[in-house]
N, CA, C and O atoms as a GROMACS GRO file, in nm:
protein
  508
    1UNK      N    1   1.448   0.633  -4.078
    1UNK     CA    2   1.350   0.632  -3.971
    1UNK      C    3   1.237   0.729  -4.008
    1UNK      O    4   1.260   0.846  -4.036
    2UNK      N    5   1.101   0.668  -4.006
    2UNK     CA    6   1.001   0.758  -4.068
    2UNK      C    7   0.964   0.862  -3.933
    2UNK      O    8   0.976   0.818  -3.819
    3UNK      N    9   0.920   1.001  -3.958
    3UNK     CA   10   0.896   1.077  -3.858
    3UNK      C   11   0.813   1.024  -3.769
    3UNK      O   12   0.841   1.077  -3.661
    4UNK      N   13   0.732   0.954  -3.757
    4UNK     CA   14   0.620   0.911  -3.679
    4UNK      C   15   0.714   0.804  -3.609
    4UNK      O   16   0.683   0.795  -3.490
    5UNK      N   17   0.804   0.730  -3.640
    5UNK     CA   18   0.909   0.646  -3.522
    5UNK      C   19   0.968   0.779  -3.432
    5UNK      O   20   0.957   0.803  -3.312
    6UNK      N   21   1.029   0.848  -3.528
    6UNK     CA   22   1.097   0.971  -3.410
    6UNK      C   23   0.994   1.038  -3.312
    6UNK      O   24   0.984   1.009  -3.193
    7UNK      N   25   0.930   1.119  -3.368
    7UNK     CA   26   0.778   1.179  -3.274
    7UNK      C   27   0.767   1.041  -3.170
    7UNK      O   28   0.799   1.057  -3.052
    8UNK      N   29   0.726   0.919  -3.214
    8UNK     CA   30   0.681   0.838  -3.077
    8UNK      C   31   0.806   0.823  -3.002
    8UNK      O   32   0.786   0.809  -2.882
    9UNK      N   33   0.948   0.821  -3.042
    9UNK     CA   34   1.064   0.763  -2.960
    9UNK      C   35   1.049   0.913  -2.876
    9UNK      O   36   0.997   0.897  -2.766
   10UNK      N   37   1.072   1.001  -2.895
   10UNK     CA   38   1.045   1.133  -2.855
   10UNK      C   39   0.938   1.156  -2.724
   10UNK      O   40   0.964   1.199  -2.612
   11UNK      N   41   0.831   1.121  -2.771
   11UNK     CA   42   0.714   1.125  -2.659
   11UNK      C   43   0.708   0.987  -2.590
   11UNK      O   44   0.629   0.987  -2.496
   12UNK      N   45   0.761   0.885  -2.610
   12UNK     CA   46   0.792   0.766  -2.530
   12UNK      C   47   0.890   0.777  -2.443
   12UNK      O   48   0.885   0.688  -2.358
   13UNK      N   49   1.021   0.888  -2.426
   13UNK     CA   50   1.089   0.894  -2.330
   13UNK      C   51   1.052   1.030  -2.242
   13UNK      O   52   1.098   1.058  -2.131
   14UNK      N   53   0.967   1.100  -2.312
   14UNK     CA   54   0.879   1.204  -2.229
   14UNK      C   55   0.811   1.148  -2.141
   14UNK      O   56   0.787   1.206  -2.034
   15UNK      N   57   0.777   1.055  -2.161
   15UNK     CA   58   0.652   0.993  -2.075
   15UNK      C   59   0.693   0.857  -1.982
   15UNK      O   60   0.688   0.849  -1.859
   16UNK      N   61   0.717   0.796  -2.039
   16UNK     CA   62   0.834   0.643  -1.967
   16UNK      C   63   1.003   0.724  -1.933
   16UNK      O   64   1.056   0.662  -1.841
   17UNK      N   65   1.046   0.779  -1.957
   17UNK     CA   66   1.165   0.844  -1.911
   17UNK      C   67   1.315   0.747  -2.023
   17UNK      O   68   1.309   0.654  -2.103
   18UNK      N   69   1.401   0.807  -1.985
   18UNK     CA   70   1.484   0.796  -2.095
   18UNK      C   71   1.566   0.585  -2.017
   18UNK      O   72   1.593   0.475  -2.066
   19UNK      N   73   1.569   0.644  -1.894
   19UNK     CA   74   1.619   0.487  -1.838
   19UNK      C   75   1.513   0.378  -1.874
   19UNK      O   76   1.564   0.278  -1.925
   20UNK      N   77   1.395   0.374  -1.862
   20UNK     CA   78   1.271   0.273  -1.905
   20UNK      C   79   1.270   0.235  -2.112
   20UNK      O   80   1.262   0.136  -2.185
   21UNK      N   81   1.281   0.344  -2.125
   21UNK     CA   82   1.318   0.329  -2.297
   21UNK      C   83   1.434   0.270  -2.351
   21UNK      O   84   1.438   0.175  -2.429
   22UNK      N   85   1.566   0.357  -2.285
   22UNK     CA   86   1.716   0.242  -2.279
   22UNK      C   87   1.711   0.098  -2.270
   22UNK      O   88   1.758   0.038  -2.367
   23UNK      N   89   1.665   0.028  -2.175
   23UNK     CA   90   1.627  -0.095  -2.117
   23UNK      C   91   1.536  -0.173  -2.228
   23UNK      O   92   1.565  -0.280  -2.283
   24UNK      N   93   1.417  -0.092  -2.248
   24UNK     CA   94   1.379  -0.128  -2.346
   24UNK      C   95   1.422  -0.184  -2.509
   24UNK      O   96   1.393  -0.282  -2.577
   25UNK      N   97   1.516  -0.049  -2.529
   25UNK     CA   98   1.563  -0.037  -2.672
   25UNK      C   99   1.681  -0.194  -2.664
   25UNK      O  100   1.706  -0.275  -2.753
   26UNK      N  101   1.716  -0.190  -2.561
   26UNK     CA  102   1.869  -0.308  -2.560
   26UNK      C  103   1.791  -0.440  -2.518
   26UNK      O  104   1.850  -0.545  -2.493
   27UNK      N  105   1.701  -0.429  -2.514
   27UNK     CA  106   1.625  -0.569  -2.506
   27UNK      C  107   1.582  -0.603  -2.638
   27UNK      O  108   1.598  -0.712  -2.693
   28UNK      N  109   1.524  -0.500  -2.684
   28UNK     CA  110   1.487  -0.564  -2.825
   28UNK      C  111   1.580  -0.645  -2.910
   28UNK      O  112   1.697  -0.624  -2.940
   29UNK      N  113   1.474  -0.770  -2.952
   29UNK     CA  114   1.542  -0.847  -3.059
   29UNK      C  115   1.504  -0.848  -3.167
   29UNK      O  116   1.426  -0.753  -3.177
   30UNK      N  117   1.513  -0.924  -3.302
   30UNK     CA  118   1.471  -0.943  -3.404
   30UNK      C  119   1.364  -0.996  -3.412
   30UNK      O  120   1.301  -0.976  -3.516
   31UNK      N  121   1.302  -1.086  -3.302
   31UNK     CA  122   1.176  -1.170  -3.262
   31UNK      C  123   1.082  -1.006  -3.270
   31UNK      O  124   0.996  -0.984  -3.357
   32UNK      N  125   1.107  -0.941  -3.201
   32UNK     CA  126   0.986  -0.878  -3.134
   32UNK      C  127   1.011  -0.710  -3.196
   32UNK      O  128   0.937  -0.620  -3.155
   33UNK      N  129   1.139  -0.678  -3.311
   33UNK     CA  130   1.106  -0.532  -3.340
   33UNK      C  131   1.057  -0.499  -3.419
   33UNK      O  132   1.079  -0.382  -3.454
   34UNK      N  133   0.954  -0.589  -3.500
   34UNK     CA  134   0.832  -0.548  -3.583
   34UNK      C  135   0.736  -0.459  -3.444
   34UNK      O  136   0.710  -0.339  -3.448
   35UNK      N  137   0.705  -0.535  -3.354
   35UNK     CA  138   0.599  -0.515  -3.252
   35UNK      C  139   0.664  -0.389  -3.214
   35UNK      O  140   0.584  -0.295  -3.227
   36UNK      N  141   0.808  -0.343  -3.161
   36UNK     CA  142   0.837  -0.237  -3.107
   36UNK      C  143   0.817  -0.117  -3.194
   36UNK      O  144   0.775  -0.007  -3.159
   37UNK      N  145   0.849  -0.153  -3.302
   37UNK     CA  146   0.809  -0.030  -3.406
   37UNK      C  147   0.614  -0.023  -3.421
   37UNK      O  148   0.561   0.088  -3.424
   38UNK      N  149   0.560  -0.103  -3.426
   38UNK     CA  150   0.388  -0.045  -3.446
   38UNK      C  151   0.422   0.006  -3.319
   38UNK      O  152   0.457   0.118  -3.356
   39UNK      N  153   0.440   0.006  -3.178
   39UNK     CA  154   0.366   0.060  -3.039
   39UNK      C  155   0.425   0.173  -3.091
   39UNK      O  156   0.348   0.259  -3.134
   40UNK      N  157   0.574   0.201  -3.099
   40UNK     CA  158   0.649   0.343  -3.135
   40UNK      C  159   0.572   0.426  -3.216
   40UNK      O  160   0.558   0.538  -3.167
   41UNK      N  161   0.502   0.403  -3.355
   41UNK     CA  162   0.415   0.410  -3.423
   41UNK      C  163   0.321   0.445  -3.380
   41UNK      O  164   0.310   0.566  -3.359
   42UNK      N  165   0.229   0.370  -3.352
   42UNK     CA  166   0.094   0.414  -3.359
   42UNK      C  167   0.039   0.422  -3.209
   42UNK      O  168  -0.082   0.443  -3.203
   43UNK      N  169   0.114   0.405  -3.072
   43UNK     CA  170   0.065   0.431  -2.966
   43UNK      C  171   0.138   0.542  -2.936
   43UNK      O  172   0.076   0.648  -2.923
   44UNK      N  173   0.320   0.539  -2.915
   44UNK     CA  174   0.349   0.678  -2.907
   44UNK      C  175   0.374   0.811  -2.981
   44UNK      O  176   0.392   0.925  -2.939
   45UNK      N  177   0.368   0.751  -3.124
   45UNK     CA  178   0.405   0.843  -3.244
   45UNK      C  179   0.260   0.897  -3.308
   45UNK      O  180   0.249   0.999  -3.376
   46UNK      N  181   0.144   0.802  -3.268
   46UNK     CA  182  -0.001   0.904  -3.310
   46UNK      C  183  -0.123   0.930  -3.178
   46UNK      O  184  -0.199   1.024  -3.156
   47UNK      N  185  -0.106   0.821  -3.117
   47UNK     CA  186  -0.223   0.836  -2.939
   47UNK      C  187  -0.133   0.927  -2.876
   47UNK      O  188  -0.166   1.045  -2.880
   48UNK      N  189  -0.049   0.904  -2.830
   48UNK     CA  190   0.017   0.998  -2.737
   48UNK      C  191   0.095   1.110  -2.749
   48UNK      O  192   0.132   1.190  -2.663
   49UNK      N  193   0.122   1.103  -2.896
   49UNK     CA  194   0.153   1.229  -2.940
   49UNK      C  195   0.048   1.368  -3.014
   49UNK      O  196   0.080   1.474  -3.067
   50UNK      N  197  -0.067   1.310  -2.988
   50UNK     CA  198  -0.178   1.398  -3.010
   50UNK      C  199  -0.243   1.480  -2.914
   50UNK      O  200  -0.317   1.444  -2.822
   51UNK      N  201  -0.198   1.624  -2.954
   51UNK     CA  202  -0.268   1.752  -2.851
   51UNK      C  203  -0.416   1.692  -2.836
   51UNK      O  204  -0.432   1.711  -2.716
   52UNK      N  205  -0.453   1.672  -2.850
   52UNK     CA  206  -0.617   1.663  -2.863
   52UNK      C  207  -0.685   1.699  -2.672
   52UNK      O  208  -0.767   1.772  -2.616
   53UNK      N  209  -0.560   1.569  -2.630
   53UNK     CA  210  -0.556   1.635  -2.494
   53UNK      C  211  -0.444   1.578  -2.411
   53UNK      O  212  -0.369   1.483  -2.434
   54UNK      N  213  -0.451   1.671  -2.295
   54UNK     CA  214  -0.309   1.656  -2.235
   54UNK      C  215  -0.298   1.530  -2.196
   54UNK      O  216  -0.381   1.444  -2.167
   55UNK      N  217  -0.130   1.534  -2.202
   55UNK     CA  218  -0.068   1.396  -2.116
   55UNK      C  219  -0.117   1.366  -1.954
   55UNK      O  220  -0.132   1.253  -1.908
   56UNK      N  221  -0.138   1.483  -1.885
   56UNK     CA  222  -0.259   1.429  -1.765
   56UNK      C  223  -0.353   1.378  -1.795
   56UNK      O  224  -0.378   1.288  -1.714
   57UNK      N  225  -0.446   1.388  -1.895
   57UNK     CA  226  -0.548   1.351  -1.917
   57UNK      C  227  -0.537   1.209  -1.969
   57UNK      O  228  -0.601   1.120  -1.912
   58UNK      N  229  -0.451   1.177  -2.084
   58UNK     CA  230  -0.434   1.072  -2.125
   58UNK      C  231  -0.364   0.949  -2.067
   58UNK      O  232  -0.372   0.828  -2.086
   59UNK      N  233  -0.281   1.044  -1.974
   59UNK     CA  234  -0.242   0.946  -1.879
   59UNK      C  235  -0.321   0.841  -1.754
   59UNK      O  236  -0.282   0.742  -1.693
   60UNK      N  237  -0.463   0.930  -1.754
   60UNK     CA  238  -0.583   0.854  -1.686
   60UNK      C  239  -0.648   0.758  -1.732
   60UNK      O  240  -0.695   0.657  -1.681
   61UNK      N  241  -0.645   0.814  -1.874
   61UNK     CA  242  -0.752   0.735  -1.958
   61UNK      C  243  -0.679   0.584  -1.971
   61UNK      O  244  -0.734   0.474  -1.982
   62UNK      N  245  -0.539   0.618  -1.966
   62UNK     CA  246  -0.469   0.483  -1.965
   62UNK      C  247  -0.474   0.381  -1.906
   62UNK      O  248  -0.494   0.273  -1.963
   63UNK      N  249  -0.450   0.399  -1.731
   63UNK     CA  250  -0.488   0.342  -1.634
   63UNK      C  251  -0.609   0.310  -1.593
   63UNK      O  252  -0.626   0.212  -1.521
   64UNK      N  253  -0.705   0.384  -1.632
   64UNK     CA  254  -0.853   0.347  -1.615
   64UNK      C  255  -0.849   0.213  -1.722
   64UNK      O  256  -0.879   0.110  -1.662
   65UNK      N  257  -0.816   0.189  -1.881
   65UNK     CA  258  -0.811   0.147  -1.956
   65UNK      C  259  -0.750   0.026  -1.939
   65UNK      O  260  -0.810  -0.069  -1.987
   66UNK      N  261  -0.614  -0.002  -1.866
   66UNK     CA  262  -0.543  -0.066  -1.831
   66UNK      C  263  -0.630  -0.160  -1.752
   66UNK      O  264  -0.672  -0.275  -1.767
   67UNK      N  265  -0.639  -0.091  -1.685
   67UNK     CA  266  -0.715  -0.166  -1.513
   67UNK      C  267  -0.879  -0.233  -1.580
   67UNK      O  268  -0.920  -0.348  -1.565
   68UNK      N  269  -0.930  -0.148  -1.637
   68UNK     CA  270  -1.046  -0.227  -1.668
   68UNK      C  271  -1.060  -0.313  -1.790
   68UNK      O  272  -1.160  -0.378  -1.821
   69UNK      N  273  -0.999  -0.308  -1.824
   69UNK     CA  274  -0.952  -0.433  -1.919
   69UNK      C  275  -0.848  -0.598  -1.907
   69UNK      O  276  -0.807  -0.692  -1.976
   70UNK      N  277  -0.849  -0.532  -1.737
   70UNK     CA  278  -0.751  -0.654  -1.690
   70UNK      C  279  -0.594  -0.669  -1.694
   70UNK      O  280  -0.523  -0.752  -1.637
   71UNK      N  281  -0.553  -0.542  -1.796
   71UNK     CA  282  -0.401  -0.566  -1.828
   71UNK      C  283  -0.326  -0.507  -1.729
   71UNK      O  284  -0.303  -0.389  -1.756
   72UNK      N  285  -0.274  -0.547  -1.616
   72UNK     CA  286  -0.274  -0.532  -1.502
   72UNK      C  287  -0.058  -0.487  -1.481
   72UNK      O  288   0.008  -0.414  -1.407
   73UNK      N  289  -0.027  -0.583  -1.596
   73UNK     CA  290   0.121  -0.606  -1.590
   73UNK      C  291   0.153  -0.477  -1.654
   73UNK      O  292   0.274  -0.463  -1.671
   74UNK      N  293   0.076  -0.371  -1.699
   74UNK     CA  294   0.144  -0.242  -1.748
   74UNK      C  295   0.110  -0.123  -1.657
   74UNK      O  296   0.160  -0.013  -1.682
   75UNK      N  297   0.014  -0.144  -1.533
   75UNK     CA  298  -0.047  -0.028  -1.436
   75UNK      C  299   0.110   0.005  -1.346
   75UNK      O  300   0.113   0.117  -1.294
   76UNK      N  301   0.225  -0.074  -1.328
   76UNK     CA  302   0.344   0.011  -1.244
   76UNK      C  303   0.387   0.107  -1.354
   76UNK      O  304   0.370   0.229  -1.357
   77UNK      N  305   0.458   0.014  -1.459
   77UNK     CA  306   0.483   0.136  -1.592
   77UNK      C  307   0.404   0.260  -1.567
   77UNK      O  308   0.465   0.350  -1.509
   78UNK      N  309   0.269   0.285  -1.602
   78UNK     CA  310   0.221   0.398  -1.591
   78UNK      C  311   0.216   0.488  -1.478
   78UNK      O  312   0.245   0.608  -1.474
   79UNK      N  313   0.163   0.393  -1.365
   79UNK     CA  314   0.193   0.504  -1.229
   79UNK      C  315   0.319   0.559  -1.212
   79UNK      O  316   0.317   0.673  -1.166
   80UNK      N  317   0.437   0.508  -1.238
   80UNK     CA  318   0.576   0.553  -1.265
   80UNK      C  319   0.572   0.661  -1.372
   80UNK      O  320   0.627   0.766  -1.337
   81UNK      N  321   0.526   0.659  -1.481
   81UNK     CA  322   0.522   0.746  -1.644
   81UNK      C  323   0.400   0.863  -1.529
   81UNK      O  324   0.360   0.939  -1.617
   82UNK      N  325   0.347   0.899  -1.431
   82UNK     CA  326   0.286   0.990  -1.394
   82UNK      C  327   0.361   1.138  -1.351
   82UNK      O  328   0.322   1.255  -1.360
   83UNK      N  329   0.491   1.074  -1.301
   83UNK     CA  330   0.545   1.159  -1.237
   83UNK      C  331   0.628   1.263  -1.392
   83UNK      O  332   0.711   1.353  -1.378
   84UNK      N  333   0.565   1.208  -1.544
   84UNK     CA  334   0.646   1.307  -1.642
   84UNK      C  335   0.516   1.360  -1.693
   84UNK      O  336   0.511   1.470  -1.748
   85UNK      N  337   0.379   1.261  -1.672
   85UNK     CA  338   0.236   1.328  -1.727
   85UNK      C  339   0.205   1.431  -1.696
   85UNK      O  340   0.157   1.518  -1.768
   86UNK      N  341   0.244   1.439  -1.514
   86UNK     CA  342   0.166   1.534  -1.423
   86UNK      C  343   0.013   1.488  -1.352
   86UNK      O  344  -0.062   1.553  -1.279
   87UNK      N  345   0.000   1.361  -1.402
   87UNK     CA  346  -0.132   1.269  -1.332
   87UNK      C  347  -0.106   1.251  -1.180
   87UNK      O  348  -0.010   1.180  -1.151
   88UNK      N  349  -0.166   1.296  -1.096
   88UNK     CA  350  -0.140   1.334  -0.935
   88UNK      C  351  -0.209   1.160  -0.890
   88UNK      O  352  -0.284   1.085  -0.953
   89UNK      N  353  -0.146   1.146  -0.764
   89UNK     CA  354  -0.247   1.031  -0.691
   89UNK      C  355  -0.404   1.040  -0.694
   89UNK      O  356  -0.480   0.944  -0.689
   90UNK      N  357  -0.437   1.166  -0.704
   90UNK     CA  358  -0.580   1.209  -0.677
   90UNK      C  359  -0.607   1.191  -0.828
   90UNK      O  360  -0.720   1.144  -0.833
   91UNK      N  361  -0.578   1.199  -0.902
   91UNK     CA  362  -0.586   1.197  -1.032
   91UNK      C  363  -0.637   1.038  -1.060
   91UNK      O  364  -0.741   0.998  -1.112
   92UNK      N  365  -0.498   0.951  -0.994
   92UNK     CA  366  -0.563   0.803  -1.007
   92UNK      C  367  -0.631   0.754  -0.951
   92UNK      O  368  -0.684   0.655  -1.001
   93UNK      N  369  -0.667   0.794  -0.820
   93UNK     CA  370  -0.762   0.744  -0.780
   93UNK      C  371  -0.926   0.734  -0.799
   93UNK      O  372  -1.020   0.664  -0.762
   94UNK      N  373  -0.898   0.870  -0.895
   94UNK     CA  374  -1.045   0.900  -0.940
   94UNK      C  375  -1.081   0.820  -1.056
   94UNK      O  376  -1.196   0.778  -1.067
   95UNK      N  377  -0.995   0.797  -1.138
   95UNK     CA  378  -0.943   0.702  -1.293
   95UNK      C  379  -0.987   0.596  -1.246
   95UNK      O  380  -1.077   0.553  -1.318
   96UNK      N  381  -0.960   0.507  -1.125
   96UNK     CA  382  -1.012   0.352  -1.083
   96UNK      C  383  -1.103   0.374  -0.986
   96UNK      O  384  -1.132   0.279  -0.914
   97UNK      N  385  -1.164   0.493  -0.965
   97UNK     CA  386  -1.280   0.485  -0.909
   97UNK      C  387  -1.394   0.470  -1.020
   97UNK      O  388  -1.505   0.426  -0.992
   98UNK      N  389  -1.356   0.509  -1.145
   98UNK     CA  390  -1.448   0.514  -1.286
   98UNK      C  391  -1.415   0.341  -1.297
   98UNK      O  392  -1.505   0.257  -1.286
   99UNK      N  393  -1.360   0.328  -1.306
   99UNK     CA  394  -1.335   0.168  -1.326
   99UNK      C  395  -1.438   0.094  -1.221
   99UNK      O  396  -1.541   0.033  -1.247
  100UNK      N  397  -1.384   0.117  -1.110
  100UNK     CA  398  -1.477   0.029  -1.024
  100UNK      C  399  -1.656   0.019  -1.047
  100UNK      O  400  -1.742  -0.068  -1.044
  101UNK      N  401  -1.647   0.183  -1.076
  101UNK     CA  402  -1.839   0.126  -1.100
  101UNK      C  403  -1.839   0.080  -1.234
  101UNK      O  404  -1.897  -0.028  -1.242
  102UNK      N  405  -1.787   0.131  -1.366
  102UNK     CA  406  -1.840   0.087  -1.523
  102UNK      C  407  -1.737  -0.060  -1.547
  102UNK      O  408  -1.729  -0.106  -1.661
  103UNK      N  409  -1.668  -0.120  -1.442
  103UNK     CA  410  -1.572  -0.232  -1.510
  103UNK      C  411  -1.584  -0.322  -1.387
  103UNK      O  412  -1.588  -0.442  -1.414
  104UNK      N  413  -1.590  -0.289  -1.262
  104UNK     CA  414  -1.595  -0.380  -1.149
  104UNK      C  415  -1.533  -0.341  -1.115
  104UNK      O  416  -1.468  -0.255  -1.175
  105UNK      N  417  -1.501  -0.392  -0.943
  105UNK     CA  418  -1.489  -0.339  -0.850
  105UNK      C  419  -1.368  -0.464  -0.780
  105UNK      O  420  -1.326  -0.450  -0.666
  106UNK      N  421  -1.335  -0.555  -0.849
  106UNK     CA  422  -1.200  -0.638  -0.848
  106UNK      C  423  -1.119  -0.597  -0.913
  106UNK      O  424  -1.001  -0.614  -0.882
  107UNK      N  425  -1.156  -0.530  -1.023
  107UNK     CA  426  -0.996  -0.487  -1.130
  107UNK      C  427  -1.002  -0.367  -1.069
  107UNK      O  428  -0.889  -0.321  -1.057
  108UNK      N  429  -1.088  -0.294  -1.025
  108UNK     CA  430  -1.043  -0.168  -0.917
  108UNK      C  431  -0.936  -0.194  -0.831
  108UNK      O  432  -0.850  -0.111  -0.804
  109UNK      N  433  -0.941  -0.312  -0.788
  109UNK     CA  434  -0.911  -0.288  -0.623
  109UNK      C  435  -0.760  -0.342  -0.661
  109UNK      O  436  -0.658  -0.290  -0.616
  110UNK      N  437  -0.762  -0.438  -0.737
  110UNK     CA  438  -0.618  -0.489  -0.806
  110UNK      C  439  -0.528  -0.361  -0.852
  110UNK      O  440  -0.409  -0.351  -0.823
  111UNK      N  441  -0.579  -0.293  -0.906
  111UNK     CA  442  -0.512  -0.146  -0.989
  111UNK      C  443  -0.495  -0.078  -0.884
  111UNK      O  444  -0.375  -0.050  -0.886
  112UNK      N  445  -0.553  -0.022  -0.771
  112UNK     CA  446  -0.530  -0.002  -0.672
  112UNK      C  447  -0.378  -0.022  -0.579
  112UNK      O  448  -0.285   0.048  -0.540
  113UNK      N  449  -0.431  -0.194  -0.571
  113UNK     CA  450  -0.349  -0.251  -0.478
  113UNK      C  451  -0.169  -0.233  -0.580
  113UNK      O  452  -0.080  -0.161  -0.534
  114UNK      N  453  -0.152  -0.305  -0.704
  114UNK     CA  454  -0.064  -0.257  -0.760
  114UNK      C  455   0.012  -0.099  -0.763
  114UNK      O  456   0.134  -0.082  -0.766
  115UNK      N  457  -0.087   0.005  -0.761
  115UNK     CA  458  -0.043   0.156  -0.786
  115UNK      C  459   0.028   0.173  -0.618
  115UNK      O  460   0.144   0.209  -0.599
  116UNK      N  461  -0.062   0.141  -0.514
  116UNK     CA  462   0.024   0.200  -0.395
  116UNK      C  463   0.145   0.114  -0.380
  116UNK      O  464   0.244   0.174  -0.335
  117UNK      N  465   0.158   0.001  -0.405
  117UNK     CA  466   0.258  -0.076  -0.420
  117UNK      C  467   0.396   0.015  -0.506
  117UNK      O  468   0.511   0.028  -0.464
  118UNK      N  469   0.343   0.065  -0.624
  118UNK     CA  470   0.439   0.099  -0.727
  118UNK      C  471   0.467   0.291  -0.644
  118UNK      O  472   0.578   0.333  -0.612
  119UNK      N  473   0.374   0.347  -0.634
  119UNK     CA  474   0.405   0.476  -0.533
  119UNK      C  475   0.492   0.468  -0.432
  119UNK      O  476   0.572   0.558  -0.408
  120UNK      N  477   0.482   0.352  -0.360
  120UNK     CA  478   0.538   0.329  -0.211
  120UNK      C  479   0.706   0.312  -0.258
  120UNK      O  480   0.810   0.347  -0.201
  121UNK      N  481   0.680   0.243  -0.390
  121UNK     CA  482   0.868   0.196  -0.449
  121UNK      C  483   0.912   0.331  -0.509
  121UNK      O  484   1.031   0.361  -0.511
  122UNK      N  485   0.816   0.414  -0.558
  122UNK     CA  486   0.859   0.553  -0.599
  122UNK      C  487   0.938   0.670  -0.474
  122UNK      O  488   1.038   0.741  -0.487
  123UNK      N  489   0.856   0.654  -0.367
  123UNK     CA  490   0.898   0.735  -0.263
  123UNK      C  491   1.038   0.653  -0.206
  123UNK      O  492   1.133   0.721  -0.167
  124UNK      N  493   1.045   0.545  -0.203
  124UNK     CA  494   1.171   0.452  -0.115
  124UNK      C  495   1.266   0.512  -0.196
  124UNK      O  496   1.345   0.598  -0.155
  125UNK      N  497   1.258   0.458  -0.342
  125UNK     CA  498   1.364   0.535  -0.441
  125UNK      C  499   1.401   0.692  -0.410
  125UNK      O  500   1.512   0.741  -0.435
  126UNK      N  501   1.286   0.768  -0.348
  126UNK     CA  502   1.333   0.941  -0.348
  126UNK      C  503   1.438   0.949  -0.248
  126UNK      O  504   1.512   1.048  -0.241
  127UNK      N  505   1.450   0.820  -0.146
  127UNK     CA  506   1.525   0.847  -0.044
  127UNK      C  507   1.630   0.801  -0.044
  127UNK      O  508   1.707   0.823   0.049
   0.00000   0.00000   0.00000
Protein backbone atom coordinates (compact mmCIF):
# COMPACT_ATOMS: atom_id res chain seq x y z
CA UNK A 1 0.00 0.00 0.00
CA UNK A 2 1.68 3.22 -1.22
CA UNK A 3 1.73 6.02 1.60
CA UNK A 4 -0.54 8.32 -0.16
CA UNK A 5 -3.45 5.26 0.01
CA UNK A 6 -2.69 5.22 3.86
CA UNK A 7 -2.52 9.22 4.47
CA UNK A 8 -5.99 9.34 2.37
CA UNK A 9 -7.57 6.08 4.22
CA UNK A 10 -6.40 7.99 7.35
CA UNK A 11 -7.91 11.43 6.58
CA UNK A 12 -11.01 9.78 4.89
CA UNK A 13 -12.11 8.29 8.21
CA UNK A 14 -11.15 11.62 9.95
CA UNK A 15 -13.48 13.26 7.99
CA UNK A 16 -16.39 10.65 6.78
CA UNK A 17 -15.92 8.71 10.14
CA UNK A 18 -14.81 5.18 10.50
CA UNK A 19 -18.71 3.61 10.06
CA UNK A 20 -19.16 5.61 6.45
CA UNK A 21 -15.60 4.22 5.30
CA UNK A 22 -16.43 0.47 6.68
CA UNK A 23 -19.59 0.44 4.49
CA UNK A 24 -17.74 1.78 1.99
CA UNK A 25 -14.61 -0.47 2.06
CA UNK A 26 -17.19 -3.83 2.06
CA UNK A 27 -18.95 -2.55 -0.81
CA UNK A 28 -16.20 -2.30 -2.93
CA UNK A 29 -15.82 -4.59 -5.83
CA UNK A 30 -13.44 -5.40 -8.48
CA UNK A 31 -15.73 -3.27 -10.95
CA UNK A 32 -15.09 -0.10 -9.12
CA UNK A 33 -11.53 -0.43 -6.92
CA UNK A 34 -9.47 1.15 -9.49
CA UNK A 35 -11.93 4.32 -8.86
CA UNK A 36 -11.72 3.76 -4.98
CA UNK A 37 -8.09 3.89 -4.96
CA UNK A 38 -7.62 7.37 -7.30
CA UNK A 39 -10.43 9.21 -4.76
CA UNK A 40 -8.21 7.55 -1.72
CA UNK A 41 -5.32 8.96 -3.69
CA UNK A 42 -5.68 11.96 -4.93
CA UNK A 43 -8.85 13.48 -3.15
CA UNK A 44 -8.13 12.15 0.34
CA UNK A 45 -4.43 11.26 0.29
CA UNK A 46 -3.34 14.83 -1.54
CA UNK A 47 -6.70 17.64 -1.43
CA UNK A 48 -7.62 16.78 1.88
CA UNK A 49 -4.73 15.87 3.32
CA UNK A 50 -3.04 19.19 2.63
CA UNK A 51 -2.39 21.82 5.55
CA UNK A 52 -2.60 24.49 3.13
CA UNK A 53 -5.86 24.97 4.91
CA UNK A 54 -8.03 23.68 7.47
CA UNK A 55 -10.57 20.95 7.26
CA UNK A 56 -13.22 23.81 8.18
CA UNK A 57 -12.24 25.56 5.49
CA UNK A 58 -12.10 22.86 3.03
CA UNK A 59 -14.93 21.45 4.17
CA UNK A 60 -16.88 24.66 2.71
CA UNK A 61 -15.18 24.84 -0.25
CA UNK A 62 -16.65 21.39 -0.77
CA UNK A 63 -20.17 22.02 -0.39
CA UNK A 64 -20.13 25.28 -2.05
CA UNK A 65 -18.41 23.10 -4.89
CA UNK A 66 -20.75 20.33 -4.59
CA UNK A 67 -23.86 22.41 -4.71
CA UNK A 68 -22.75 24.58 -7.49
CA UNK A 69 -21.82 22.21 -9.71
CA UNK A 70 -25.05 20.31 -9.32
CA UNK A 71 -23.59 17.17 -7.59
CA UNK A 72 -26.18 17.19 -5.22
CA UNK A 73 -26.06 13.20 -4.23
CA UNK A 74 -22.74 13.92 -2.15
CA UNK A 75 -24.07 17.36 -0.06
CA UNK A 76 -25.66 14.69 3.02
CA UNK A 77 -22.14 12.90 3.03
CA UNK A 78 -20.57 16.19 3.69
CA UNK A 79 -22.99 17.95 6.00
CA UNK A 80 -22.62 14.69 8.08
CA UNK A 81 -18.37 14.75 7.49
CA UNK A 82 -19.00 18.50 9.31
CA UNK A 83 -19.50 17.38 12.55
CA UNK A 84 -15.36 15.84 12.28
CA UNK A 85 -14.34 19.23 10.03
CA UNK A 86 -15.71 21.56 12.61
CA UNK A 87 -17.77 23.41 9.62
CA UNK A 88 -20.73 24.94 11.88
CA UNK A 89 -24.38 25.45 10.24
CA UNK A 90 -23.34 29.08 9.99
CA UNK A 91 -20.45 28.00 8.24
CA UNK A 92 -22.83 26.36 5.55
CA UNK A 93 -24.96 28.56 5.18
CA UNK A 94 -22.62 31.13 4.22
CA UNK A 95 -20.81 28.41 1.63
CA UNK A 96 -24.46 28.30 -0.34
CA UNK A 97 -25.05 31.68 0.14
CA UNK A 98 -21.66 32.11 -2.20
CA UNK A 99 -23.29 29.67 -4.40
CA UNK A 100 -26.50 31.29 -4.73
CA UNK A 101 -25.15 34.58 -6.14
CA UNK A 102 -21.84 33.15 -8.37
CA UNK A 103 -23.83 29.63 -9.37
CA UNK A 104 -27.64 30.36 -8.92
CA UNK A 105 -29.96 30.51 -6.72
CA UNK A 106 -31.76 26.85 -7.52
CA UNK A 107 -28.69 24.79 -6.70
CA UNK A 108 -28.69 27.07 -3.59
CA UNK A 109 -31.86 26.36 -2.48
CA UNK A 110 -31.58 22.47 -3.38
CA UNK A 111 -28.23 22.32 -1.16
CA UNK A 112 -30.07 23.99 1.28
CA UNK A 113 -33.14 22.05 1.21
CA UNK A 114 -30.97 18.69 1.26
CA UNK A 115 -28.49 20.02 4.31
CA UNK A 116 -31.54 20.80 6.76
CA UNK A 117 -32.96 17.62 5.74
CA UNK A 118 -29.53 15.78 6.51
CA UNK A 119 -29.06 18.12 10.03
CA UNK A 120 -32.62 17.38 11.07
CA UNK A 121 -31.53 13.26 10.61
CA UNK A 122 -28.31 14.26 12.52
CA UNK A 123 -30.13 15.64 15.61
CA UNK A 124 -33.05 12.63 15.52
CA UNK A 125 -29.97 10.27 15.58
CA UNK A 126 -28.50 12.39 18.87
CA UNK A 127 -31.65 11.28 20.51
Amino acid sequence: MSERIETGMAVRRKVLGDAHVDRAEANKTDFDAPFQTLITEAAWGTVWASDAISLRERSMLTLALLAATGNFEEIPMHIRATVNTGASEADVIEAFQHVAIYAGVPKANHAIKLAKATYAEMREDKT
